[in-house]
N, C-alpha and C positions, 0 to 999 in steps of 0.2 A: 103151136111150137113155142114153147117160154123157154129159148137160153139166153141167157144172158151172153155167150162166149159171141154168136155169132146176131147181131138186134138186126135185122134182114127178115122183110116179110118172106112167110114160107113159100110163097112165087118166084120172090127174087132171087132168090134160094136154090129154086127148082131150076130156074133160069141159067142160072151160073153153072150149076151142074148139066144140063143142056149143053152147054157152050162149050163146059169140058169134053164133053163127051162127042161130040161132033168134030173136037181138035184129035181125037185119040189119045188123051189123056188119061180116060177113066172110063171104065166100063162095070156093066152090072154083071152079077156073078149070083144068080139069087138070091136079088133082092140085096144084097150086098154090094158095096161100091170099093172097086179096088182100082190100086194106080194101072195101064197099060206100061210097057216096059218104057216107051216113049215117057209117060208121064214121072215111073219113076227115075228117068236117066237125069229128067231138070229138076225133078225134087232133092236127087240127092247135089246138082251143081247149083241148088239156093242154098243150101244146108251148108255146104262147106264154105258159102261168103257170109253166112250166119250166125256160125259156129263161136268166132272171134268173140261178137258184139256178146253174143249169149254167155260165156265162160268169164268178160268183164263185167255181166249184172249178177251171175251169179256170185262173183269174190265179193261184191259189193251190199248184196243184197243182205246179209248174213251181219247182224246188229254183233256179234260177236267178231267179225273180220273187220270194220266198219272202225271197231273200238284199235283197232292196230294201226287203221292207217290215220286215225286223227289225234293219238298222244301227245301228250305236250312233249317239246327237246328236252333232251336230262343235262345238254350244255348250254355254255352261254360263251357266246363270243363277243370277244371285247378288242377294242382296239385301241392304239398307245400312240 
């Protein structure tokens, strides 16, 4: 197994998904691995406290959006 996404030997791996699967999170479906309704009821309640953080890397992440929030000021304040 060479990803890079997930650097977890392929035991530890197998392990985890074990562990899911003994919670009722995840079940095989031939050979395929899908959420159980359980697993998807808290995936969708990480998602939605995840959502925020994610929609702030994306404005940010964007070398073109990045250039809007670091402009120099076009005034100058003075005081008397």
């Amino acid at each position: 197994m060479n990803s890079n996404i997930a650097k977890i030997k392929e035991r530890a791996l197998y392990k985890n998904f074990e562990a899911l699967e003994k919670q009722k999170y995840v079940s095989y479906i031939n050979k395929s691995l899908v959420l159980s309704k359980k697993g998807q009821k808290v995936f969708n309640k990480v998602l939605k406290e995840v959502v925020p953080y994610l929609d702030v890397h994306g404005t940010f992440s964007s070398e073109q959006n990045m250039l809007k929030f670091t402009q120099k000021a076009k005034g100058v304040l003075t005081f008397s």
